[in-house]
N, C-alpha and C positions, 0 to 999 in steps of 0.2 A: 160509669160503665167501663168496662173494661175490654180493652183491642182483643182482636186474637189474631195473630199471624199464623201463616203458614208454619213456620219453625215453631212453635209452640206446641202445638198438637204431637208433632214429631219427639218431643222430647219427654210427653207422657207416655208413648208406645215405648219409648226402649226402657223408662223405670217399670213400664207395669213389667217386660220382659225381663228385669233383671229379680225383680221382687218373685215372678215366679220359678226363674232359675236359683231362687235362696231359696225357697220353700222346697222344690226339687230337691237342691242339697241334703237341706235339715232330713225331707223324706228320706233318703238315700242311706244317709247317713246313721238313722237309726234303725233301719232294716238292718243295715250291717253289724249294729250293735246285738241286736238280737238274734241275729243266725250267732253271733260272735258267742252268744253268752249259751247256745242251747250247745256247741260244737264245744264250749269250754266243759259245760254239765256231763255232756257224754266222756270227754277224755277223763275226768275225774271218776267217772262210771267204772271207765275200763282200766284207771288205776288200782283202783279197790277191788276189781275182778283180780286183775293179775296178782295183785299182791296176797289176793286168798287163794286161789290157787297154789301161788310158791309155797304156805303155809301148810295149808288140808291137804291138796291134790285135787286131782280132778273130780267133781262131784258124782256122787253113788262110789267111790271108790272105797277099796278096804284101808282099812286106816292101819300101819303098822303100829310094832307100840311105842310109843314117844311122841307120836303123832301129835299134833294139834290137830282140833275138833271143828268145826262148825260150831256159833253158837247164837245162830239165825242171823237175824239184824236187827238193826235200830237206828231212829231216824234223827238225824242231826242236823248241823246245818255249816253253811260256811259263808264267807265274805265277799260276794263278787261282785267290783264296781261298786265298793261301797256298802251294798245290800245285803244281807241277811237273806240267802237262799237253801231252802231245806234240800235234803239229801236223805240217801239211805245207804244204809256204811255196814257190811258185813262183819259179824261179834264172832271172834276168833278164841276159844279156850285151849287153854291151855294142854299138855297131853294128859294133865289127872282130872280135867275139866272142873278147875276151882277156879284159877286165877286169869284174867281177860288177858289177851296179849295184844298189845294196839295197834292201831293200822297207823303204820306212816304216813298213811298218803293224808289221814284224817287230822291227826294232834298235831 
């Protein structure tokens, strides 16, 4: 059989407390990963905005001539943390609307 002291008991309360301040961390931790990663999607969002904007103009606008066009979108993806996360990335033609003109913010 096995004693038990007063000091014993005592030293299973501060591991359980530690074990659940790890767990807390890990939680913590990966919330912040994922606010991180949906705050990184949106900036990428609002790159490829801007960037078609400086391109086309503002949408519904008259297109002068030389213009590049709109040429909808198309869904791609990129590498975040490792992962393969899809995206949708605004298709820029050219101003005779033949040739695709790439978005920097994508290639």
């Amino acid at each position: 059989m096995e004693k038990r002291t007063a000091g014993s008991e005592g030293g299973q309360g501060k591991s359980r407390t530690r074990t659940e301040s790890l767990d807390l961390t890990r939680v913590l931790r990966e919330d912040l990963k994922a606010r991180m990663r949906v705050g990184m999607l949106e900036f990428i969002e609002e790159l490829f905005e801007e960037e078609r904007r400086e391109l086309i103009g503002p949408p519904w606008s008259r297109k002068v001539e030389g213009q590049a066009r709109s040429g909808g979108s198309e869904e791609g993806s990129i590498y975040l943390e490792g992962r393969r996360v899809p995206v949708t990335y605004p298709r820029i033609l050219s101003s005779k609307g033949v040739n695709e003109h790439p978005i920097v913010g994508h290639v």
